[in-house]
Structure formats: C-alpha cells, structure tokens
C-alpha positions, 0 to 999 in steps of 0.5 A: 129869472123871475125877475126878468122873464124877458131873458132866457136861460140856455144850458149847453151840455160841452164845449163843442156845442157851445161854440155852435150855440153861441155862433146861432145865438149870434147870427140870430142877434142874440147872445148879447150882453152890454158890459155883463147885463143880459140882453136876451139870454144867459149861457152857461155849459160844461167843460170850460175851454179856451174858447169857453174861457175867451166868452166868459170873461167878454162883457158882451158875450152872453156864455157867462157860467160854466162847469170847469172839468178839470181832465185829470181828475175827471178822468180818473174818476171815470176809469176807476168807475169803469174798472170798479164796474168790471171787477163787480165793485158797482153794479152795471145797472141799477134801479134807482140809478147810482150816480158818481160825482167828480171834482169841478169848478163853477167858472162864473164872470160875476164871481170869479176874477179873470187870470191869465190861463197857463200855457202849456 
C-alpha cells in the first residue's frame, strides 16, 4: 500500500456489510479493478459467501480477499467456548483478554484458483 498510496484498502467485518460496501463503492465509482489491478481500493472481509464468492473471483470487482469461516467448525469452536464459560472452564472476563481462534481460510484472487462451489 506504500507503493500505491493512491489505492485504499476497506476491511468489511461480514458478508452482509459487504454487499452494502461494494453497492456504495460502486454508486460512488469505485470498486473497481481492471482484470484484477486496483483502480481505487482493494476489499477484503469476513465470511466468504456466495456473493462474496462471485466478487472475488470478478476481475473487475475490487473485494478481492476474504476470511472463509467454515460454519461447522466455527460453530463449534463458539458453543464449546460458551459451555467451558458456563462450566468455569474459562473465565467470563478477563484482563488481559483471552482470545479463541478457529479454523479459517484466506480466500485470495491472486492466490487461490477459482473451483466450482458445491451445491447443496
């Protein structure tokens, strides 16, 4: 981003902010890249959906990252947090904070070939 301080960089938290960041970008102007070079900024965000999946993998769209949560595991991960939280496993609060981590997957157009979604 140094190199290219004219191109901005937008973190978008989920999926569902994400189709209203692009749909601003896009009725502002922006949003754009030209066959995968940034025009104005690149997007990345969290959850990685169908959508996000079609966006990703547009040449012309600038959501280009994403952080794929697969749902099982990610679920998982939370409920047994909340229930090592309710048995007294792990403190309810803490300073400093705990943190948990979970499985995920850096979903990259530049990176990671496109495949054909399963259906189902």
């Amino acid at each position: 981003m140094t190199t290219h301080p004219e191109v901005n960089l937008i973190y978008s938290e989920a999926s569902g902010q994400t189709v209203g960041t692009m749909a601003a970008l896009l009725q502002a102007g922006r949003g754009k890249m030209d066959n995968g070079k940034p025009l104005t900024e690149i997007v990345c965000s969290v959850d990685f959906d169908e959508t996000e999946y079609k966006q990703v993998y547009d040449p012309n769209s600038s959501l280009k990252l994403s952080m794929g949560l697969p749902p099982k595991e990610t679920a998982r991960g939370r409920i047994d947090l909340i229930m090592d939280v309710a048995s007294g496993k792990v403190p309810m609060t803490s300073q400093p904070a705990q943190e948990a981590f979970y499985k995920a997957y850096t979903v990259s157009f530049w990176t990671m070939p496109q495949t054909t979604p399963p259906r189902g």
